[in-house]
Backbone bond lengths (Angstrom), bond angles and torsions (degrees), N, CA, C in turn:
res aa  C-N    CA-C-N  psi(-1)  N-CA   C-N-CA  omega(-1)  CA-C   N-CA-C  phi
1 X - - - 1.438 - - 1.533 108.89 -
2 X 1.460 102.30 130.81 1.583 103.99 169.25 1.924 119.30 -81.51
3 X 1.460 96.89 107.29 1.857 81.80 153.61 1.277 128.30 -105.66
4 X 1.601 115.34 139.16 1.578 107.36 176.45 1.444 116.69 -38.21
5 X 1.561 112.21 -173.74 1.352 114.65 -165.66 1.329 103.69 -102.03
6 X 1.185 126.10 166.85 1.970 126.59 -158.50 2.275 73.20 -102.03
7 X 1.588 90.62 154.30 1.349 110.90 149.98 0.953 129.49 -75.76
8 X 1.681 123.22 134.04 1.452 133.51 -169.43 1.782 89.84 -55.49
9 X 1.553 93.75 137.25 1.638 106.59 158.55 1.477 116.25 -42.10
10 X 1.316 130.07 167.60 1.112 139.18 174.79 1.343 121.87 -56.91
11 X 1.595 98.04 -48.44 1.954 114.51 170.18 1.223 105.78 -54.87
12 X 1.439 119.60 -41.49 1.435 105.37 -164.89 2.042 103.11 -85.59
13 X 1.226 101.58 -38.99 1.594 91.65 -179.97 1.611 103.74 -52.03
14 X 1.511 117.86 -48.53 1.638 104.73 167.61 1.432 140.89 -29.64
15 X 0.953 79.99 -65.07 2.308 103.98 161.51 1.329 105.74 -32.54
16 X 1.445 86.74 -65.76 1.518 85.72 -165.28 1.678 134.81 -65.35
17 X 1.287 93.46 -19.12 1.670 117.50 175.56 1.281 109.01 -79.03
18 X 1.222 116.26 -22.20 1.390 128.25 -174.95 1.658 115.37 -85.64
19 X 1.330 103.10 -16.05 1.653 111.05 -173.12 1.501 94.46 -151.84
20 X 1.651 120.29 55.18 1.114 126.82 131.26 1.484 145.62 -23.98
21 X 1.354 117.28 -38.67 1.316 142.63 -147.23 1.672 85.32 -88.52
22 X 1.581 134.73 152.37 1.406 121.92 177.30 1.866 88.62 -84.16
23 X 1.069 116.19 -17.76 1.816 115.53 -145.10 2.003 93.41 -91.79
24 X 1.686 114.22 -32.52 0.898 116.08 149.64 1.740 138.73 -31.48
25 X 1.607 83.77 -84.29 1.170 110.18 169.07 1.718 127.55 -26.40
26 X 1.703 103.55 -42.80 1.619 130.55 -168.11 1.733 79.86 -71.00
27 X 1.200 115.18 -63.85 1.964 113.50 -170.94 0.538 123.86 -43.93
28 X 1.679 122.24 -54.42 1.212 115.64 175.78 1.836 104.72 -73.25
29 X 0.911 136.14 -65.34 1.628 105.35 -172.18 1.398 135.17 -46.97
30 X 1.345 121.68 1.37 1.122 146.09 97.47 1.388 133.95 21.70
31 X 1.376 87.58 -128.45 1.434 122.12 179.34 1.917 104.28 -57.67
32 X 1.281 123.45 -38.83 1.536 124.50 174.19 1.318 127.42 -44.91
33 X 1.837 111.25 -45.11 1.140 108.41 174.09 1.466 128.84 -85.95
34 X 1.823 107.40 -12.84 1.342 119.54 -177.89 1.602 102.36 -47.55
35 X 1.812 103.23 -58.51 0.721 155.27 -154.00 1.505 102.53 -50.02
36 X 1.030 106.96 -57.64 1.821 121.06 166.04 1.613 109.47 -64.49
37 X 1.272 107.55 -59.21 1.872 105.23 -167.48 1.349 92.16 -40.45
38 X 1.846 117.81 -56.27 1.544 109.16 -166.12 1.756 114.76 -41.87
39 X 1.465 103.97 -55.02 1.504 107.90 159.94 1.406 141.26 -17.79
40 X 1.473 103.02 -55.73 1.782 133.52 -166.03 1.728 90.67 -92.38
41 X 1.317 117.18 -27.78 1.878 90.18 174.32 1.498 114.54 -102.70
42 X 1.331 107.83 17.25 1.498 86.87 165.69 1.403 126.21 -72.71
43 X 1.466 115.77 -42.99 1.441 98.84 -176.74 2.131 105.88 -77.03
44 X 0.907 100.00 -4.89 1.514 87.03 140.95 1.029 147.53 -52.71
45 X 1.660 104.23 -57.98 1.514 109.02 158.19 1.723 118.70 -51.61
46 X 1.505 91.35 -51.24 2.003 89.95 -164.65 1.619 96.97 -63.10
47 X 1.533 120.41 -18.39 1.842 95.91 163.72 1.333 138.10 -78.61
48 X 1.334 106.26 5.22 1.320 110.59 -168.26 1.687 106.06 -160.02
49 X 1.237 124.12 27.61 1.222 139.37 -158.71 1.549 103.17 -23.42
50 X 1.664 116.09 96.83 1.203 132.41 -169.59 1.586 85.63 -112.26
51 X 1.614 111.64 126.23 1.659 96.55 148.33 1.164 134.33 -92.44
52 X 1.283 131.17 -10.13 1.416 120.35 129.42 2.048 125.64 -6.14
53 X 1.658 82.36 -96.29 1.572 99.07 169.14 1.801 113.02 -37.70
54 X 1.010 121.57 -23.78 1.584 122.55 -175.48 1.845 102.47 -85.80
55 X 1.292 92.24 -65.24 1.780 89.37 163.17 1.599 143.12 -46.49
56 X 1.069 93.24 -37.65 1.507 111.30 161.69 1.787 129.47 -56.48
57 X 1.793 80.73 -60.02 1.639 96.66 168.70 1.615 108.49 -57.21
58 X 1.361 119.49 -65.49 1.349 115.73 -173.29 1.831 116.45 -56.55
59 X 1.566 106.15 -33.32 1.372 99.70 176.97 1.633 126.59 -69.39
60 X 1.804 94.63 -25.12 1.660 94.95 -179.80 1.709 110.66 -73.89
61 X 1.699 116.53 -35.01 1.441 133.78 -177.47 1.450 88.20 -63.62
62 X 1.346 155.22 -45.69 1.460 130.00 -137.45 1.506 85.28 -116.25
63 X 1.663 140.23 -44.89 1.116 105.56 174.85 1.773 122.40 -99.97
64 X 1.179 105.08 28.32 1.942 116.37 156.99 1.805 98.14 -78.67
65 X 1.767 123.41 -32.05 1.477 102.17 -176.38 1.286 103.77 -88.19
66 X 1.724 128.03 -17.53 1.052 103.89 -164.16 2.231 107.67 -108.60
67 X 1.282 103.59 13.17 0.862 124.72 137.90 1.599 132.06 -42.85
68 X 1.656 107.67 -60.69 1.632 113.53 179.65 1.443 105.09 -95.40
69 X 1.383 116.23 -19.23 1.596 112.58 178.11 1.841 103.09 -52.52
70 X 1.487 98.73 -57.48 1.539 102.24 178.67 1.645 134.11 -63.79
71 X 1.540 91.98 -5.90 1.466 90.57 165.99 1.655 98.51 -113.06
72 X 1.140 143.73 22.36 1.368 137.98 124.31 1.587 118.64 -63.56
73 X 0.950 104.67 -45.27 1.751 121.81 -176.36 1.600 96.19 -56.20
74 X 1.337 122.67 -41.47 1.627 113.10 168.79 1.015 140.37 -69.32
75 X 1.531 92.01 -36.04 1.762 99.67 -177.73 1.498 94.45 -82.46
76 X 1.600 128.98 -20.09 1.424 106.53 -157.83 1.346 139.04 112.22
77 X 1.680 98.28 -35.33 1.399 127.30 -179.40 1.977 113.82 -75.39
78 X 1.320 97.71 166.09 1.373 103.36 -149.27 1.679 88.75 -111.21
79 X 1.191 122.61 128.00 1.537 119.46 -170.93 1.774 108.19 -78.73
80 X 1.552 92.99 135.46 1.554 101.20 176.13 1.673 112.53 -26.64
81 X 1.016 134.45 -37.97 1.469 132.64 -137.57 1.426 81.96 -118.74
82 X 1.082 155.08 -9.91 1.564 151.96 166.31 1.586 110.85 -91.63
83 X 1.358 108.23 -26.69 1.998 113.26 174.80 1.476 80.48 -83.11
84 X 1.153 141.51 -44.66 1.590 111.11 -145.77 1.578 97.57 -91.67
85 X 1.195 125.62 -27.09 1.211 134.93 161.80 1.771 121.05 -14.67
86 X 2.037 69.50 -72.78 1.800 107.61 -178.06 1.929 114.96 -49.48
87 X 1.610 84.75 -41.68 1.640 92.20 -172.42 1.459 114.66 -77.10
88 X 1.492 113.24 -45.53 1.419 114.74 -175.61 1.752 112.04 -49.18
89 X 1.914 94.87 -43.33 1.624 102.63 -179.13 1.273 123.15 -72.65
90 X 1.659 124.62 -13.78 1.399 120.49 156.70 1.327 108.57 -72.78
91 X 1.224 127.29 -36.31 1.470 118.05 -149.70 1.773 89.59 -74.34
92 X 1.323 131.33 -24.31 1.541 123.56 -145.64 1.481 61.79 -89.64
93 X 1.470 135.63 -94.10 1.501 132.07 -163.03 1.239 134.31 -6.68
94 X 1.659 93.38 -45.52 1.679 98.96 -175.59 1.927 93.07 -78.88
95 X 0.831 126.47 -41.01 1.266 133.62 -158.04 2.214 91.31 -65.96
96 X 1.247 102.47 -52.26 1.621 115.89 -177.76 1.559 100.69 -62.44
97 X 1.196 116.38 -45.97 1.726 115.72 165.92 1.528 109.57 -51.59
98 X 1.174 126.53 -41.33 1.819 112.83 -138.93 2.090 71.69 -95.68
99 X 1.510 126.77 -22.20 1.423 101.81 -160.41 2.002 98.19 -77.88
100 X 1.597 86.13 -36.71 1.466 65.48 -169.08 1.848 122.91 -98.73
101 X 1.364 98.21 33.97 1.304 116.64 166.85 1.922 109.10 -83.98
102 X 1.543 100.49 -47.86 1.180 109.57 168.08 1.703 111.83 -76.74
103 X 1.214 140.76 -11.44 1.279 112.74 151.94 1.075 130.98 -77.34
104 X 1.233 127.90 -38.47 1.664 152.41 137.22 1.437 88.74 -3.05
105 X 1.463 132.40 -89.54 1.499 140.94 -171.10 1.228 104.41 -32.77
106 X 1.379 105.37 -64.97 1.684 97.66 -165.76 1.109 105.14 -58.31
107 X 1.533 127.32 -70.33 1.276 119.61 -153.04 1.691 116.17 -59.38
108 X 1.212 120.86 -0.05 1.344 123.62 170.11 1.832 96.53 -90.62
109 X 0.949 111.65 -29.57 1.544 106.55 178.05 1.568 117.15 -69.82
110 X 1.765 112.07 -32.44 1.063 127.10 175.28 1.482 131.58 -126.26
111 X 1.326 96.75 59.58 2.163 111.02 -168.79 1.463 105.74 -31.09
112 X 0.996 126.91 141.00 1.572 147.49 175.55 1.582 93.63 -73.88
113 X 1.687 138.05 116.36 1.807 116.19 157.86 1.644 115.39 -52.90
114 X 1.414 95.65 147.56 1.603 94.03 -174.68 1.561 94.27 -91.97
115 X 1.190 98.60 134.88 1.571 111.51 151.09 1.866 113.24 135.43
């Protein structure tokens, strides 16, 4: 029996909206897997601590991001890992605002005597 095909998850419909652009898109497929190999040889390196193998790894990891950075930089778009950045660091703020808004309250509710 044939069943149709399931809809991309939510993450992935994200992605994908996110790297609209075809010229995008080309970078990051790209730049994604560089991006990983750099990943996949480190414990290569740490088995055999080659500096070679260390250079390599770090050169494929730093230009696999800056690979997809630049196809954000075209379309415009703001890279996953800079929104989540953005969000985690408002959310602690707003959260660091609302405590010491509420200490602020109290202690005007409850003056310290001076002296």
């Amino acid at each position: 029996m044939l069943l149709p095909p399931l809809a991309p998850a939510p993450i992935v419909q994200d992605w994908l909206a996110r790297h609209s652009r075809p010229t995008s898109f080309a970078l990051h497929m790209v730049g994604i897997p560089l991006t990983i190999m750099g990943v996949l040889l480190v414990p290569v390196y740490l088995g055999i601590a080659s500096l070679p193998i260390f250079l390599l790894s770090v050169s494929l990891f730093v230009g696999g991001y800056l690979v997809q950075f630049l196809g954000h930089a075209l379309e415009g778009s703001e890279p996953g890992e800079i929104a989540y950045l953005r969000k985690k660091a408002s959310r602690s703020l707003r959260k660091r605002l609302r405590k010491a808004i509420a200490s602020n309250a109290a202690t005007r509710k409850n003056p310290r005597p001076a002296g």
